[in-house]
C-alpha positions in Angstrom: -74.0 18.4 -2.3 -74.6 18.4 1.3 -77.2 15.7 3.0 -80.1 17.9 3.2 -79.5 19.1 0.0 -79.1 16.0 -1.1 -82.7 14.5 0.6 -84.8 17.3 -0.8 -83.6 16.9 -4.1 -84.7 13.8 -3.4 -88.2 15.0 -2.3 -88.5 16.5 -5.4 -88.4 14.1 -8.0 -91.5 12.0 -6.9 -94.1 14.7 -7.2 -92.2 16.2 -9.8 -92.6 13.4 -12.1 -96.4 12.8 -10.9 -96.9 16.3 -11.9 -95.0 16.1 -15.1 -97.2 13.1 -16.1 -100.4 14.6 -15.7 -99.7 17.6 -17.2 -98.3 16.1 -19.7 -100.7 13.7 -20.5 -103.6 15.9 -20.6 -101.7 18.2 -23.3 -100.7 15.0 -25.4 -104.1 13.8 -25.3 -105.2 17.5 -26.6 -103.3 17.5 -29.3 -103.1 13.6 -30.3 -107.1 14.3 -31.2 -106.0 16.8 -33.7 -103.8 14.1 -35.4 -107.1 11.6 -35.2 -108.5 13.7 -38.5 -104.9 13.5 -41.1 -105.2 9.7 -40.1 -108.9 9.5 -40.7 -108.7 11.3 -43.9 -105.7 9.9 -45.1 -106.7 6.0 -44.6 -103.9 5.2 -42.7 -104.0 2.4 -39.8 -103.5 2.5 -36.0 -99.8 2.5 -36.2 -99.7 5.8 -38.1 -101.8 7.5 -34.8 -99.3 6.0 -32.9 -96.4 6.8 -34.8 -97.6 10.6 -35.2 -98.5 10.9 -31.1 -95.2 10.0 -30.1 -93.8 12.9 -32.2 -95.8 15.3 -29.9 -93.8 14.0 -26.6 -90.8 16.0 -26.8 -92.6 19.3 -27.2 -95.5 18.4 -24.6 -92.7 17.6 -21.8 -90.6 20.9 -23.2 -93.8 23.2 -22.4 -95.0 21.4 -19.3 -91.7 20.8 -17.8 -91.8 24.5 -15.8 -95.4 24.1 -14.5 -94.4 20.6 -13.6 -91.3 22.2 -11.8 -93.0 25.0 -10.2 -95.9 22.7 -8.8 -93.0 20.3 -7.3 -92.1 22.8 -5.3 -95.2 24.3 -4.0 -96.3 20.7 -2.8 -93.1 19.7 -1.3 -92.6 22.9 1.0 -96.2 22.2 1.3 -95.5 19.0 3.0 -92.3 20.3 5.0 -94.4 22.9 7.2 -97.1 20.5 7.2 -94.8 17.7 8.8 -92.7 20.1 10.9 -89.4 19.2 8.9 -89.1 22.8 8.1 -89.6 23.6 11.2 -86.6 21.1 12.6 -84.4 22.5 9.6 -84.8 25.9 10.6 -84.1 24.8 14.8 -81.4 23.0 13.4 -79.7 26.2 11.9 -80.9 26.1 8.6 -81.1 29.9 7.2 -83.2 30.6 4.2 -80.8 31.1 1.7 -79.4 27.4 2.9 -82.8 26.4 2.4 -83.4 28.1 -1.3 -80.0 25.6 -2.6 -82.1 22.3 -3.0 -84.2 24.3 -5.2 -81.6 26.1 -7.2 -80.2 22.6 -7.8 -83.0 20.9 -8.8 -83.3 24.2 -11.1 -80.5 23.4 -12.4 -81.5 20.1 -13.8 -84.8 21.4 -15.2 -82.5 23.8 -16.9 -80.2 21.4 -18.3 -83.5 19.1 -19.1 -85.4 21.6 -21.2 -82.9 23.3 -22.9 -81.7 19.8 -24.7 -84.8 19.1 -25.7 -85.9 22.9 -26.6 -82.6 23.0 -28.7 -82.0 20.0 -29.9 -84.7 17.0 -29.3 -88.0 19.1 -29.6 -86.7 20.4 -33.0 -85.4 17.2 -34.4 -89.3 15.7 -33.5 -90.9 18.1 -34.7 -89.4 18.2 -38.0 -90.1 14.1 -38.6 -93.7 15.0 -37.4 -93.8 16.8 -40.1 -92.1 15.4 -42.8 -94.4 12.1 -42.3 -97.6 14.4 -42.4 -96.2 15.5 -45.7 -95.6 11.9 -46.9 -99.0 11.0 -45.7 -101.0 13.4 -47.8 -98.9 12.5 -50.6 -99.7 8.7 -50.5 -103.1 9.2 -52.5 -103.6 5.3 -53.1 -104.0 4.7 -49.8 -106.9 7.8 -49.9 -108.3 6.5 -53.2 -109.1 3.0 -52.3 -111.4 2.3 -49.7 -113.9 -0.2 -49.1 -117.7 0.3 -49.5 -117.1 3.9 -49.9 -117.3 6.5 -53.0 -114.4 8.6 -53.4 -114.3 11.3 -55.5 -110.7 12.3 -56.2 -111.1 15.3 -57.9 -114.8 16.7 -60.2 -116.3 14.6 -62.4 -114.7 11.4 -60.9 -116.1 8.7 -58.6 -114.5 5.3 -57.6 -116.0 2.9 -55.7 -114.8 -0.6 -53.9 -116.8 -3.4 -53.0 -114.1 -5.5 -51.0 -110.4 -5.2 -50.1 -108.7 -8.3 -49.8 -105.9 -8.8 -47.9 -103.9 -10.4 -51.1 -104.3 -6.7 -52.6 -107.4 -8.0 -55.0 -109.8 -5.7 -55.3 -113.6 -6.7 -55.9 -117.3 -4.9 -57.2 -115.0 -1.9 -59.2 -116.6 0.8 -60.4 -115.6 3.9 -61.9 -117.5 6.6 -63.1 -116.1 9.9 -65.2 -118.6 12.6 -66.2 -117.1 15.8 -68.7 -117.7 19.3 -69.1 -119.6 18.2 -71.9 -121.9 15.7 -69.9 -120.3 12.7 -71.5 -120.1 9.7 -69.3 -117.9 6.7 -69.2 -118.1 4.0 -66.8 -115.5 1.3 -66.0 -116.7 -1.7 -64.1 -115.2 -4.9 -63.5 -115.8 -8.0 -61.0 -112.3 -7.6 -59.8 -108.6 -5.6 -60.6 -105.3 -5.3 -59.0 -103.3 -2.0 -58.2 -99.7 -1.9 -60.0 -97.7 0.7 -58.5 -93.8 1.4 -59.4 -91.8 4.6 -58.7 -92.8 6.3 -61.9 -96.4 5.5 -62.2 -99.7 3.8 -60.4 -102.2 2.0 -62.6 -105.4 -0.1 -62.1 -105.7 -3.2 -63.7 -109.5 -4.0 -64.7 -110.2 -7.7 -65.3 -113.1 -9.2 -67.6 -114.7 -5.7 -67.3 -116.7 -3.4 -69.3 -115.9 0.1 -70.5 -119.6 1.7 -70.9 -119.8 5.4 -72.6 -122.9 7.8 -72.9 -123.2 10.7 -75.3 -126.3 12.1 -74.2 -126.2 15.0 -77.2 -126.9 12.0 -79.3 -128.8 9.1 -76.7 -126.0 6.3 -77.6 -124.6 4.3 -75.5 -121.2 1.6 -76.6 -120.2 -0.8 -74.1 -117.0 -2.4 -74.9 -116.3 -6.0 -73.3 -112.8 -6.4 -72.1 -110.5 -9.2 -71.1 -107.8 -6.3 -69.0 -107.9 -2.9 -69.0 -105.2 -0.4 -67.4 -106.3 2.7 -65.8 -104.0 5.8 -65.3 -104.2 6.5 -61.5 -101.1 9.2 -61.3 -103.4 11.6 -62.1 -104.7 11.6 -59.1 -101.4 12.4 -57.4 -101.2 15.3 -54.9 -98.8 17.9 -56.1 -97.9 19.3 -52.2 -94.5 20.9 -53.4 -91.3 20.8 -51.8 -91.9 21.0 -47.9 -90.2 23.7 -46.5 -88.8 23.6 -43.1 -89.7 25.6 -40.1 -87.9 27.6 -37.5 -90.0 25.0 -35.1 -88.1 22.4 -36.8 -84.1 23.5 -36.6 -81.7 22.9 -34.1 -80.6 26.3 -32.2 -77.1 25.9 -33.6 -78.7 26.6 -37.6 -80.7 29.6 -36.4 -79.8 33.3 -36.3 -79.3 34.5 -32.8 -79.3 38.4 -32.7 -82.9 39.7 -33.3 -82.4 43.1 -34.2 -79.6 42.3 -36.4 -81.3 39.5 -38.3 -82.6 40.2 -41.8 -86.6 40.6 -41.9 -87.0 37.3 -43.1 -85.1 35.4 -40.4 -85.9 37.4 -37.7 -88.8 35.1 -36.5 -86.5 32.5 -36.9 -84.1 34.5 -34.0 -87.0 35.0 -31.8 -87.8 31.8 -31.6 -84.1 30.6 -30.9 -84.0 33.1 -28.0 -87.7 32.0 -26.9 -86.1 28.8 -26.3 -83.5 29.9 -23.9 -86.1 32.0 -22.0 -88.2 28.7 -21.6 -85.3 27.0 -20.4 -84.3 29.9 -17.8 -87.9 29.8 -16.8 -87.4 26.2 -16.0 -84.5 27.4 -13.7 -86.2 29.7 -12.0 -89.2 27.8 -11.3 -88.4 25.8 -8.5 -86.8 28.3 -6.3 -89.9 30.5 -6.9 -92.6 28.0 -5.8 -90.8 27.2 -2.5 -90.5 31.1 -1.7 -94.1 31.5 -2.2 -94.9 29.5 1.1 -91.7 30.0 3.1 -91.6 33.4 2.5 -94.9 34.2 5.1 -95.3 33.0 9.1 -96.4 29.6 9.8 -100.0 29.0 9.6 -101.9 26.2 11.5 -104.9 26.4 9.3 -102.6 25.5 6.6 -101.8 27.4 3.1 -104.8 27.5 0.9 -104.1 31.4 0.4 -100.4 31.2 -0.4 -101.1 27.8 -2.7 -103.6 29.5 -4.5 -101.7 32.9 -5.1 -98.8 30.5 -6.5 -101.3 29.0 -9.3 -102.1 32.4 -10.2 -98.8 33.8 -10.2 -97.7 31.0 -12.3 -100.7 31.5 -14.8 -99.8 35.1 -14.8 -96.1 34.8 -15.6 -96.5 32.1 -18.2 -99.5 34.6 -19.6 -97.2 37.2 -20.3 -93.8 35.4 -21.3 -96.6 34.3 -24.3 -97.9 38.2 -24.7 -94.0 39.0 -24.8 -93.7 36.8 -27.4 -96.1 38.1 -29.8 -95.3 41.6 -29.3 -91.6 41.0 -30.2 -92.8 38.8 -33.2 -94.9 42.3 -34.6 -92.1 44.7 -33.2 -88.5 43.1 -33.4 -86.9 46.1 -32.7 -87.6 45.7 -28.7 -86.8 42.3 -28.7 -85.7 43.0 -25.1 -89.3 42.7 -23.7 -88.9 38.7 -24.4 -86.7 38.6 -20.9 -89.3 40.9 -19.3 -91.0 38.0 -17.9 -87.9 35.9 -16.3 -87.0 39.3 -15.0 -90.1 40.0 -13.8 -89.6 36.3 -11.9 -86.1 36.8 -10.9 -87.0 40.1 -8.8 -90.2 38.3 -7.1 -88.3 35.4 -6.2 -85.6 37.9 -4.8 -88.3 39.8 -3.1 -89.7 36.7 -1.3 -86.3 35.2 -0.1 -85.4 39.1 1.4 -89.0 39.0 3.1 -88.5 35.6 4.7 -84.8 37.0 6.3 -86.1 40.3 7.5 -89.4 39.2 8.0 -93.0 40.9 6.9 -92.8 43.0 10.2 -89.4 44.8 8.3 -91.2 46.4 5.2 -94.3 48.0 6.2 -95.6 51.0 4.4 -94.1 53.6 6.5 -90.5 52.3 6.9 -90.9 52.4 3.3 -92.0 55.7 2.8 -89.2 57.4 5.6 -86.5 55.3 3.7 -87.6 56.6 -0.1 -87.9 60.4 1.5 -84.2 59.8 2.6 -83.3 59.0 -1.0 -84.8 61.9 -2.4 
């Protein structure tokens, strides 16, 4: 790598990251609220959050990583014009295609970057996300006992709390069971412990009373007891086996060939391809941003049109690499529209480098129009 290379690689690793970690963080923070809820709902302590939110880092840098890339390079070429070293690169005999390298390079890495963790590390998080979501809903002790709350596990049943100590006794317990039949039975005891083994869960009632109601017949027995177990299990969720995802397997275990695939796995194809489209996006990126302001004349007033033409041509492309998507998911059979964005990418990033060698002044209308009448 030569030493300009070399220093604008350089260049591009500061605002890279800056960019990387604001994007970033603003999509982590979006979807680490959703997570706020299972925890919530579920009972489970700070650590869980925590646990759950660092799943979502590899697929928030995996989807941010292009943007991040692109805007890089838009503020670094940016700063170049702006400080005249573009300018002194160009004096110095620096052509534009000598100029694109730095970016292919750094391409290059994002390329290298995004496809490990869209095949490999993004996959591999995504399935422990899961399978510790799945191990949270089934964990219904830590749903049923709560303090100062009423719970109602399923119709017809209420539990209720007074204190939690930290020993695991439980204090003020009161459960209440109603029937179809409007029979009532009511467990209460000053205090109880939870006995849980890998078969069953049971509540232990101590000095309690067991008080039922048959309101056909206005009677009501209390029975006095020294320790009573109560059946919890039944309160178990029955989630069935978790199945995995396409989201959630490395590239190497999914069907390649969309067209070919079975009906069944052909999502699963499409969204091992989708992953080598993001990661070619991430290669292409770079170069692109930079040819967006060194493809036009230098301005004095500065770049506020070109700037904002690159946000919106970045919004566009990454608009319709996820319309692409969803039209191969409904028709497979054209499963080659899912490159139509990257090409699309590839020819205006070609388009720009050609205009900054021959220059705006080389393509107006009219040269174009004598040179396609001398085709036809």
């Amino acid at each position: 790598m030569k030493l300009i290379d070399r220093y604008i690689v350089k260049q591009l690793i500061g605002p890279f990251l800056f960019f990387l970690l604001i994007f970033a963080g603003i999509l982590w923070l979006n979807q680490a609220l959703k997570i706020v809820d299972v925890v919530i709902e579920n009972g489970q302590p700070g650590m869980v959050f925590i646990e759950l939110s660092s799943y979502l880092l590899p697929r928030v840098i995996e989807s941010v990583f292009p943007v991040a890339a692109f805007a890089a390079a838009v503020f670094l070429t940016n700063r170049l014009y702006s400080e005249s070293e573009y300018a002194a690169l160009t004096a110095a005999g620096q052509t534009p295609l000598q100029f694109s390298r730095p970016f292919i390079i750094f391409g290059m890495i994002c390329f290298l970057s995004v496809s490990a963790l869209a095949h490999y590390i993004t996959p591999i998080s995504n399935s422990a996300f899961q399978t510790r979501q799945y191990e949270i809903r089934q964990e219904f002790l830590s749903q049923l006992v709560k303090e100062g709350s009423f719970i109602s596990p399923k119709k017809g049943v209420t539990f209720y709390f007074g204190k939690v100590q930290e020993d695991g006794l439980l204090k003020d317990i009161l459960i209440r069971e109603t029937s179809k039949d409007g029979n009532q039975t009511i467990h209460s005891a000053p205090s109880g412990r939870i006995v849980d083994n890998d078969t069953n869960a049971k509540l232990v009632l101590i000095n309690g009373a067991l008080q039922r109601y048959d309101p056909e017949n206005r009677l009501l027995n209390v029975v006095q007891f020294d320790s009573l177990s109560y059946d919890l299990t039944q309160f178990a969720k029955n989630l069935g086996p978790r199945k995995k995802s396409a989201a959630e397997t490395i590239t190497t275990q999914l069907p390649w060939w969309i067209a070919s695939a079975p009906a069944a796995e052909q999502s699963s194809a499409i969204e091992a391809q989708s992953r080598l489209v993001k990661a070619l996006f991430s290669l292409i990126m770079p170069l692109l941003g930079a040819a967006v302001l060194f493809s036009g004349n230098f301005s004095r007033a500065g770049f506020f049109y070109r700037i904002t033409f690159a946000i919106l041509l970045l919004f566009s492309l990454n608009t319709l690499r996820g319309a692409a998507e969803s039209f191969v998911n409904k028709t497979p059979s054209l499963s080659f529209t899912l490159y139509s964005p990257l090409a699309l990418s590839c020819f205006i990033t070609t388009l720009l480098i050609v205009l900054t060698i021959k220059g705006w002044n080389g393509f107006t209308l009219a040269d174009i129009f004598k040179k396609w009448r001398t085709l036809k």
